[in-house]
Legacy VTK file of the C-alpha trace (Angstrom):
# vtk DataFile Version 3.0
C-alpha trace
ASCII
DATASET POLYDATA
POINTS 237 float
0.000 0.000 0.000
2.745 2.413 0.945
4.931 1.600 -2.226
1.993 2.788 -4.154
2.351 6.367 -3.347
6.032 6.437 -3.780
7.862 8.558 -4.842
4.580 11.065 -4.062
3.736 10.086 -0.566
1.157 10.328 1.441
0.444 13.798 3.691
-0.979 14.872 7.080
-3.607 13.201 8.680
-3.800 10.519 5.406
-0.043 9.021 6.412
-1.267 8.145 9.623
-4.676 7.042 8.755
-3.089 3.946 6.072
-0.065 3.307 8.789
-2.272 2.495 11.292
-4.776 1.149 9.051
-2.588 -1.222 7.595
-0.836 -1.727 10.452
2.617 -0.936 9.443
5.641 -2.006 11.667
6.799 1.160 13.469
10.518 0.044 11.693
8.780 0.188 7.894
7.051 3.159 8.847
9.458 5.120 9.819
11.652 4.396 6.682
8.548 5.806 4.844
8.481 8.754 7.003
12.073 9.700 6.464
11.673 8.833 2.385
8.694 11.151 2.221
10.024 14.376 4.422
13.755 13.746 3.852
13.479 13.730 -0.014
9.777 15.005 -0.985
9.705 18.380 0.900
11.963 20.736 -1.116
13.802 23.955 0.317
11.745 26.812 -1.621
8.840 24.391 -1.016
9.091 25.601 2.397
10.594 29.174 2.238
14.163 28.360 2.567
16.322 29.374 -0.737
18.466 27.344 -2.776
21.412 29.442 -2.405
21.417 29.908 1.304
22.515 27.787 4.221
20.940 24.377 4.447
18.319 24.749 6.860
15.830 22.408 4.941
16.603 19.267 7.614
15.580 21.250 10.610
12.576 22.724 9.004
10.961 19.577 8.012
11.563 18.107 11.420
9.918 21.296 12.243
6.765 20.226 9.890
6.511 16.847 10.793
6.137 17.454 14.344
3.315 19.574 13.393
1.747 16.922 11.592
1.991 14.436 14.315
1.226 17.122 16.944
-1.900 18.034 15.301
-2.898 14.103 14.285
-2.263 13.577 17.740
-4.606 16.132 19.466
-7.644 15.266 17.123
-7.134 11.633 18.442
-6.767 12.823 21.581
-10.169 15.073 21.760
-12.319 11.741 20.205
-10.987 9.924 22.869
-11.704 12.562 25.833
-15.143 12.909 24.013
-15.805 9.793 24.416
-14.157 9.492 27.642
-12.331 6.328 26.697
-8.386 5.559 28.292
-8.801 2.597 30.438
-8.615 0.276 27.594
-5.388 1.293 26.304
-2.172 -0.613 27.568
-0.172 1.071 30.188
3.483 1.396 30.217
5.305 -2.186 30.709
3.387 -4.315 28.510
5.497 -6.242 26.440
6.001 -5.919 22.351
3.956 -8.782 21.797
1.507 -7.621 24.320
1.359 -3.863 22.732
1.237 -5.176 18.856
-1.668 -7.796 19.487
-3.518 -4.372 21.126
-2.720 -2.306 18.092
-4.228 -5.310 15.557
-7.819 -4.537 15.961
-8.413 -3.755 12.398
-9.974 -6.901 10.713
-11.773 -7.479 7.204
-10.890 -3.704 6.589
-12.779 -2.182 9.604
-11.885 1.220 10.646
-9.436 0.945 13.476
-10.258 1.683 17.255
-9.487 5.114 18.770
-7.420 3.339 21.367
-5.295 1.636 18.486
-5.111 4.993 16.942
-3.398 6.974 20.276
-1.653 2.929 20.873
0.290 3.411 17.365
1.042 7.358 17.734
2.589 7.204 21.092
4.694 4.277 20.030
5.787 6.229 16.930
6.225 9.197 18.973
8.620 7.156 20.961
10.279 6.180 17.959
10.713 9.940 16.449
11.358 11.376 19.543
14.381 9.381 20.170
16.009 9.292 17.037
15.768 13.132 16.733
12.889 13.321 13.936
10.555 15.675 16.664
11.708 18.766 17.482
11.872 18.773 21.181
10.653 22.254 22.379
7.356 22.083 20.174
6.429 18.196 21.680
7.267 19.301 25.179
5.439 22.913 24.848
2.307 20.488 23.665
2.554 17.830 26.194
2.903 20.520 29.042
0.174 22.637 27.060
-2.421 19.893 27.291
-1.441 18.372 30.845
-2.843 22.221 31.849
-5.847 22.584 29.620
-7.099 19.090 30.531
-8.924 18.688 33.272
-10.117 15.048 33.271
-8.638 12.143 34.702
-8.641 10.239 31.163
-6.286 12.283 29.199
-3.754 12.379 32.181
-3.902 8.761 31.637
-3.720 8.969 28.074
-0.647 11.668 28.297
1.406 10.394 30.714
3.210 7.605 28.935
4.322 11.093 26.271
5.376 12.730 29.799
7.945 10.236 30.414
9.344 9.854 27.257
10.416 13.885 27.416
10.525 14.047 31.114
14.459 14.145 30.149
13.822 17.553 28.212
11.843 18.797 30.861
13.986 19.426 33.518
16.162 21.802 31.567
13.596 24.185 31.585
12.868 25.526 35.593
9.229 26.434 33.690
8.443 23.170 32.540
9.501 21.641 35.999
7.317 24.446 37.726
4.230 23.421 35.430
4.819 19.996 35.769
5.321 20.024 39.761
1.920 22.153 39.913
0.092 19.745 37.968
1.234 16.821 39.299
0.612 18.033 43.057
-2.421 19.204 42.106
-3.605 15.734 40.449
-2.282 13.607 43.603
-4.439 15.880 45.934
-7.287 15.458 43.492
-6.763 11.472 43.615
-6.246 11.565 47.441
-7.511 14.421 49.063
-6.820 12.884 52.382
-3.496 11.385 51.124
-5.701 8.007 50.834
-6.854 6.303 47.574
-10.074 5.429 47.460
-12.454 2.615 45.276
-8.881 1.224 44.162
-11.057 -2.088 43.183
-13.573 -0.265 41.043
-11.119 1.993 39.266
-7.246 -0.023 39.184
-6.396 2.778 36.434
-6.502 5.449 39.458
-3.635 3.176 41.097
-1.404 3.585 37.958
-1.830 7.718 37.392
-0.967 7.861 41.369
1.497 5.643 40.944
3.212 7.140 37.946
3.162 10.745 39.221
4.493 9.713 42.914
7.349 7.637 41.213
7.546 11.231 38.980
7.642 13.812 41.473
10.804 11.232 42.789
12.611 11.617 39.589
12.294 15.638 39.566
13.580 15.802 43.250
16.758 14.086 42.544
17.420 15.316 39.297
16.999 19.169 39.942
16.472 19.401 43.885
17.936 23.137 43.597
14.645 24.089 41.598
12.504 22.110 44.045
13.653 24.601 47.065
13.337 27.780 44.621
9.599 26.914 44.209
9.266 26.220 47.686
7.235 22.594 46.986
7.905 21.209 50.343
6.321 19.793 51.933
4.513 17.615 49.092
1.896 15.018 49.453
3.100 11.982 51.421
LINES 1 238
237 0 1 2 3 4 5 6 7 8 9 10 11 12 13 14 15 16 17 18 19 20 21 22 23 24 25 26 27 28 29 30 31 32 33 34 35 36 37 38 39 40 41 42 43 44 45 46 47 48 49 50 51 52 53 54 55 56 57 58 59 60 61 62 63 64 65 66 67 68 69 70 71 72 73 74 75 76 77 78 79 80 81 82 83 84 85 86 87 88 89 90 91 92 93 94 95 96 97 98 99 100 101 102 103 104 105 106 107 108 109 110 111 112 113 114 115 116 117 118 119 120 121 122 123 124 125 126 127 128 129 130 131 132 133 134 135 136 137 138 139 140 141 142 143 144 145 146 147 148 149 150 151 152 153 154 155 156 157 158 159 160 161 162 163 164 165 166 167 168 169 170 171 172 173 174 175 176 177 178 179 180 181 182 183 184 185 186 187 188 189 190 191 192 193 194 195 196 197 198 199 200 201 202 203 204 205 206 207 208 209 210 211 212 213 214 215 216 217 218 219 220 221 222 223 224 225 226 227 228 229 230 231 232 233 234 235 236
């Protein structure tokens, strides 16, 4: 399917849609990724001329992580429409346990908003690693939503993306001050009286406290100076 719209390629939100549809490996797909921005997107194509220094690499980074950002967030508001998180894997599954998640499309069926988010995290992952997402604009998004969304489904759904740039994070005393905030905040929302409560009826609960404790952790060793500048202490026990 891919090798059909070679060397033209595929754009936007239609890349994503037949990669997940078709359930391409994350490996394949990201050879198609780099094929299609690396060698389809031109330098006067996107304002940058012929003659000048080669800025072309870092400006289509800087237009794919648009693309993804935005593919992203449209997944994301179906899925906080439909207030839908618990079904997607957690952190810790294995490969085989992730991939037989993500395989939900059968007989050409439209694929599951949870196998949707399920593939574009992972490919996040991928991209953000190997240097193909430029870092500032995935943070400032990540932090962006963590503040605008107040339900208890998309921190579920975001903080797998939280970890992977938690890294990039503390470098910037403003992203460790928004992230403190929010995760203080959440942990007195999910334990007001530092006890967490109908852990049988809602296990996912367990995990978000879990993962923001074990969090909080990481910041304080990592940049302890900025800890005593905001004056956290004491936090939640």
């Amino acid at each position: 399917v891919l090798a059909e719209h070679v060397p033209h390629g595929l754009r936007k939100r239609s890349v994503f849609e037949a990669l997940i549809k078709n359930e391409v490996p994350l490996l394949r797909a990201n050879w198609f990724i780099k094929v299609m921005y690396l060698n389809q997107v031109r330098p006067l194509s996107i304002g940058i001329s012929a003659g000048g220094p080669d800025k072309s690499q870092a400006k289509r980074v800087e237009l794919w992580t648009k693309d993804v950002i935005e593919y992203t967030e449209s997944i994301l508001n179906e899925l906080c429409h439909h207030g839908t998180s618990t079904a997607i894997p957690h952190l810790g599954l294995s490969n085989q346990q992730t991939s037989d998640f993500t395989q939900t499309n059968h007989d050409g069926e439209e694929p599951s908003l949870e196998a949707k988010w399920s593939y574009m995290v992972r490919l996040i992952q991928l991209h953000y690693s190997e240097g193909l997402l430029q870092c500032v604009q995935l943070v400032d998004w990540v932090i962006k939503q963590l503040q605008e969304r107040v339900s208890i489904e998309a921190l579920e759904l975001l903080l797998p993306m939280v970890l992977d740039v938690v890294d990039s994070i503390i470098l910037s005393q403003t992203y460790v001050r928004a992230l403190v905030y929010i995760s203080i905040h959440r942990l007195k929302e999910l334990c007001p009286s530092n006890i967490l409560q109908d852990i049988s009826e809602q296990p996912h609960k367990l995990y978000i406290v879990n993962v923001l404790t074990e969090l909080l952790r990481y910041l304080i060793v990592s940049v302890p100076d900025t800890f005593v500048a905001f004056d956290c202490f004491p936090l939640p026990s």
